[in-house]
C-alpha positions, 0 to 999 in steps of 0.5 A, a space after each residue: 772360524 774354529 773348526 766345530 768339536 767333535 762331540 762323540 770323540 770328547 766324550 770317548 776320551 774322557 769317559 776314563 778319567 771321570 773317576 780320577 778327575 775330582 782327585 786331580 781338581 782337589 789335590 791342588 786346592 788342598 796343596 794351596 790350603 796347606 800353604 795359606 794356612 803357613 802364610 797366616 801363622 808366620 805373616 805377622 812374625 815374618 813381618 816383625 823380622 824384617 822390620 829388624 833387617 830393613 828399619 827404615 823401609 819397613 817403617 815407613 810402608 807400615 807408616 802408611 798404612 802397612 800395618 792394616 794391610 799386613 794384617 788384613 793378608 793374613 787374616 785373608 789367608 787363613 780364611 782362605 785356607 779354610 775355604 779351599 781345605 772345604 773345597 777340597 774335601 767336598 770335591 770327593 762328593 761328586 755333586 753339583 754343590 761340590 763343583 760349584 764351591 770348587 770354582 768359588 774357591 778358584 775365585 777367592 784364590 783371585 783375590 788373595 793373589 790381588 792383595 798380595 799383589 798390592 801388599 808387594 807393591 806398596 812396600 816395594 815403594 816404601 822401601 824405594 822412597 827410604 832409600 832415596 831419604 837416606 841419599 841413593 837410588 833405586 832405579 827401574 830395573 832394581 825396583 822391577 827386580 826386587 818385585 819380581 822376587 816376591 811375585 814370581 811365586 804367587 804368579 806361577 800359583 795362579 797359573 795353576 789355579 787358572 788351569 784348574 778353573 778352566 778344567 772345572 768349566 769342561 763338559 769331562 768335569 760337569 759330567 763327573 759331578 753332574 751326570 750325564 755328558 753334555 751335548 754342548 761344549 762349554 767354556 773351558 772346552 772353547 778355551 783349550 780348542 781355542 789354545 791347541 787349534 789356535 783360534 780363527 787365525 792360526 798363523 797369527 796366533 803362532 806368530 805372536 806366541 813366537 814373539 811372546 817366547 821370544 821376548 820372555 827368553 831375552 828377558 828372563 835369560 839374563 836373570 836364570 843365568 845370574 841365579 845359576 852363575 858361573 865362576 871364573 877361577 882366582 889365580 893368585 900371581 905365580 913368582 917368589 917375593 919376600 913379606 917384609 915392607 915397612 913398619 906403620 905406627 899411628 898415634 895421635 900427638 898431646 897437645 902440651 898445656 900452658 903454663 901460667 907464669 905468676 911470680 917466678 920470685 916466689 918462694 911458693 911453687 905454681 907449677 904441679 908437675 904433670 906426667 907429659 913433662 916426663 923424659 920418658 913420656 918424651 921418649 915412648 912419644 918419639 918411638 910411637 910417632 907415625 912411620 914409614 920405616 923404608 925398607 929395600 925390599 918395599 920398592 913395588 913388585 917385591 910382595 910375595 913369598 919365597 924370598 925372591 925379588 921378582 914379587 908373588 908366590 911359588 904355588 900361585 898361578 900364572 899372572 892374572 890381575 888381582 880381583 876384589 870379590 863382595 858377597 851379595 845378601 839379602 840386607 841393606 848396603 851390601 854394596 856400600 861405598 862400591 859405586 863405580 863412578 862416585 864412591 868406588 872403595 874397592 877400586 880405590 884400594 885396588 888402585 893402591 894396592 897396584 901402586 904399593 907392591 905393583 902388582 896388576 890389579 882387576 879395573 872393575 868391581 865384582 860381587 856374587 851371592 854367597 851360593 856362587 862360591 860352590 862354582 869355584 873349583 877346588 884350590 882356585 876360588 877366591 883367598 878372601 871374600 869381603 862383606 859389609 853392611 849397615 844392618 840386618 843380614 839374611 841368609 838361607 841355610 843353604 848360603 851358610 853351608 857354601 860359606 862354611 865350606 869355603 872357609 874351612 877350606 882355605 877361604 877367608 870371610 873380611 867382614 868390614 862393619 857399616 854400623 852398630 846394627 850391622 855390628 850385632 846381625 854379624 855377630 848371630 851370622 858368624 854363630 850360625 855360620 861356626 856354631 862351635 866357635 866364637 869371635 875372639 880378639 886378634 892380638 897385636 902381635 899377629 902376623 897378619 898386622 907385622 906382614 907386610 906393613 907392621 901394625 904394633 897396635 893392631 888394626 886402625 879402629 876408624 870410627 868404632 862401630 864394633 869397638 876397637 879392636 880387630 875380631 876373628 875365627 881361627 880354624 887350624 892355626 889360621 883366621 878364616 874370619 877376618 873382622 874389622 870393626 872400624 868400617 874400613 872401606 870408608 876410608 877407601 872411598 873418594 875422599 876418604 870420609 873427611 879421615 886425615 890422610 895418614 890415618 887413609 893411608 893406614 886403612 889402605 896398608 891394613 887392606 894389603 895385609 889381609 891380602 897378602 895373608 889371606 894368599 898366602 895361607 890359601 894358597 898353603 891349605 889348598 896345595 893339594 888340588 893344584 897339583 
């Protein structure tokens, strides 16, 4: 049995806080009010915005019903709101009728957390059966993940309104808005004796809160250690080689026409001359065949700067195997193509990156969120981060200032597009990423398509889902916006998405060239910290 309480000490120390305990109860209320009041205003506007990001999920949940949900949660908040503004200013009267709208307001909080809650779960499913539509998976864990993202916050506020209610059910609280102190403890005197005496058994009750904390700490450790994040410093190959490799020209041949022979006696000539039967048609069509000019310093290894021969970079450091760092995002196929065990992109490349210029090369993929580039220590973060998807891309204010300081810097952002949607969503984030600058078009004649594979025409488009030609941001005379259009990775997956071998091989050597740029100039810009 729980040890008896002892009424005379209760009411002893309590007696003091009877003039600040109705401003401690309505405080809270009055906080919530304020928040389901905002949640009432931007719901349907919130909702309207991710319909933009996420089109098929959002679709479907709003297909099933979603829309009267939506709805119906925003209508409940700004009842809400009302109901626990009142409260919280009828608290300051000190009388029954004040305690009692009080714990009511308790009661409809309750509610609306269930709501929320069945809102959250609803279009966490939809947006799981739209994924698996469009061919992937979403497992338990991503599922439970992208859940908890959304109800940590309504939890942790129903743990406050559960602490409130309880202490609105204390004798300190019915003798501050009811008049004298009661004889009897009431419930919420029995549940905080029960939490601070432990109840009838208190052996089993420390032991089974040790196992709870015990198992929330391996739980939830991992998570808070993914969102603080560490970072583990880029050390670019340390050597001396030379940029000049081979020469890359892609075109595709003309078919030439047939010609119809009538009557080769007749004083009437057929034959209209076309421009393809040209000699110099012939010519220009010899010099802009696709070739692999060899030249001596191509042989693997040799890639750098400094005209050496071993291969790497006077400023570099050490040997460390090259890595390929994807930034995370709120938005749909950040991760596209980088599968591990079906798709692998960035394995691939980094693969043929290895067999090109020999360099080691890191054996698994790695991404972090955007925020995570503030962990990197002056002058050894990544030279380049990469960045795709397939359509909206959301960031806080707070990602974009990690990015633009990375960049300005001496980082650079490969952005590789995953379709027309996408195309558009990062057009508005590199404006608010560089409000002051905009994209432009990156001439042929380049550096970053002559190093160390010569690209005459500039980069390979691919499937044009952002147009033809290669976009970037220039700050100081170098790009720190790298934009491809054609969707390259999918060129980099396995199997190459059906693409002709030699126009594979070509996306492979563009990938190289933004490497070995992207190197080179951090390396320049962030000279200073190193030493």
């Amino acid at each position: 049995m729980a040890p008896p309480l002892d009424n005379s000490r209760t009411a002893d120390t309590t007696e003091p806080l009877h003039g600040l305990l109705p401003s401690l109860l309505c405080l809270p209320l009055g906080v919530l009010a304020c928040v389901l009041a905002r949640c009432a205003a931007l719901l349907p506007w919130h909702a309207g915005w991710l319909v933009q990001g996420e089109p098929a999920s959002l679709a479907l949940f709003l297909e099933q019903g979603g829309a009267g949900l939506v709805a119906a949660l925003a209508v409940a908040c700004g009842a809400g709101a009302v109901v626990m503004l009142a409260a919280s200013l009828a608290g300051l009267a000190r009388r029954p009728w004040a305690l009692w709208l009080l714990r009511k307001s308790c009661g409809a909080a309750y509610v609306l957390g269930l709501l929320y809650a069945y809102v959250v779960l609803r279009a966490t499913r939809a947006a799981c059966e739209a994924v698996a539509d469009s061919g992937l998976q979403v497992d338990a864990v991503g599922l439970a993940a992208m859940r908890w993202h959304y109800l940590w916050p309504a939890g942790l506020a129903a743990l406050a309104v559960a602490a409130l209610h309880v202490t609105s059910w204390r004798r300190m609280a019915v003798a501050a808005y009811a008049g004298p102190l009661p004889d009897e403890p009431l419930v919420g005197d029995r549940i905080v004796e029960n939490l601070t005496t432990h109840g009838r058994d208190p052996r089993y009750r420390k032991s089974l809160l040790a196992s709870i904390a015990t198992h929330l700490i391996v739980l939830i450790a991992p998570v808070l250690l993914q969102l603080y994040g560490c970072a583990h410093s880029y050390l670019v190959p340390h050597g001396s080689g030379r940029p000049m490799v081979a020469v890359v020209q892609m075109v595709q041949r003309r078919k030439k026409r047939k010609r119809l022979v009538l009557n080769p006696n007749s004083a009437i000539y057929f034959h209209v001359p076309d421009l393809e039967d040209s000699d110099i048609l012939k010519q220009v069509e010899e010099m802009t065949q696709l070739t692999y000019a060899a030249d001596p310093s191509a042989r693997a290894g040799k890639m750098g700067a400094g005209g050496g021969t071993e291969g790497g970079w006077p400023d570099g450091v050490g040997r460390e195997p090259i890595r390929f760092v994807r930034l995370e995002y709120h938005g749909r196929d950040w991760d596209d193509g980088m599968d591990p065990k079906t798709t692998r992109a960035d394995v691939n490349f980094l693969q043929e990156f290895h067999r090109l210029t020999g360099f080691k090369v890191a054996r698994r993929s790695e991404s972090h969120p955007i925020r995570l580039l503030a962990r990197y220590k002056k002058g050894f973060a990544p030279p380049f981060v990469y960045m795709t998807g397939s359509a909206g891309i959301r960031a806080s204010r707070h990602d974009l200032e990690v990015l633009r300081e990375y960049l300005l810097d001496g980082g650079m952002l490969f952005a590789d597009c995953g379709g027309r949607r996408w195309h558009r969503s990062f057009r508005a984030f590199v404006g608010r990423l560089f409000p002051d600058k905009r994209l432009v078009v990156i001439a042929d004649d380049d550096p970053i398509f002559h190093m160390p594979y010569a690209f005459p025409n500039g980069a390979p488009p691919l499937w044009h889902h952002g147009g033809t030609k290669a976009l970037g941001i220039k700050h100081k005379g170098r790009w720190a916006v790298f934009y491809h259009p054609g969707d390259i990775n999918d060129a980099w997956k396995t199997g190459h998405s059906d693409l002709r071998p030699e126009l594979a091989k070509g996306a492979f050597l563009m990938g190289v060239n933004i490497i070995y740029y992207a190197f080179t100039h951090y390396l320049d810009e962030t000279r200073r910290y190193r030493k």
